[in-house]
C-alpha positions, 0 to 999 in steps of 0.5 A: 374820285369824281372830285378829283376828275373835276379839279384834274379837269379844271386845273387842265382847263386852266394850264391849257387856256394860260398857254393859249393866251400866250401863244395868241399874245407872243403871235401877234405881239411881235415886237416885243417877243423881238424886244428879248432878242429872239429871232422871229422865226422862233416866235412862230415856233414856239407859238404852234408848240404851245397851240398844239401842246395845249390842245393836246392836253384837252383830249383824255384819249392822250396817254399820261405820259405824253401830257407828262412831257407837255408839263416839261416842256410848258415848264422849260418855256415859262422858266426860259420866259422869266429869265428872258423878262429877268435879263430885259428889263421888265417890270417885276409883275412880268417877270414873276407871272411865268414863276408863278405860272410855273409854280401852278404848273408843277402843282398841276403835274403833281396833282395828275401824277396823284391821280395816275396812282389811284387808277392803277 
C-alpha cells in the first residue's frame, strides 16, 4: 500500500503542478488566450478555477469525491483546450499537449479510483 500512496502522491503532484503552470501562463499570456477568441474575463476565471482546483487536490483531508469532480472538470478544460488550439491554427505539439495531458489525467483518475477500492 506504501507503494501505491507514493505513485498516488506523485502523480498528484504532477497534475497539480501542469495545472499551475497553466494558470500562471494563460494568467499572464493574455494575448494569446485572447488570440482563441475567448473574452478576457474568462481568462480570469478560468485561471482561479485551476489555481484553486489544483491546491485543493494537494490536501488529503478533501474527500475522493470532490477530487474526483476536479479530474472532470481538469478534464473538460484540457479537452476545450485542444479543440480551441485545433480550431486556431496552432502548431501540432500545442494542440496535442492537452490530449496528451488529458490522457495522464484519466490514468491518474484511474489509479485513485483503484486505491479508493482497497481502502474500503
Amino acid at each position: 500500500m506504501k507503494r501505491e500512496k507514493i505513485i498516488y502522491w506523485s502523480l498528484t503532484c504532477a497534475i497539480s503542478f501542469f495545472m499551475l503552470f497553466s494558470a500562471y501562463y494563460s494568467g499572464t499570456h493574455a494575448a494569446e488566450f485572447a488570440k482563441m477568441g475567448f473574452p478576457e474575463y474568462f481568462r480570469i476565471e478560468l485561471t482561479t478555477a485551476k489555481i484553486i482546483g489544483a491546491m485543493v487536490l494537494l490536501f488529503p483531508q478533501v474527500p475522493v469525491k470532490i477530487k474526483e469532480w476536479i479530474y472532470v472538470a481538469f478534464s473538460i478544460n484540457l479537452f476545450s483546450a485542444f479543440l480551441a488550439k485545433l480550431n486556431t491554427g496552432y502548431p501540432v505539439i500545442g494542440v496535442i499537449e492537452p490530449l496528451t495531458v488529458l490522457g495522464l489525467l484519466i490514468y491518474f483518475a484511474w489509479y485513485l479510483h483503484k486505491l479508493e477500492l482497497r481502502k474500503a
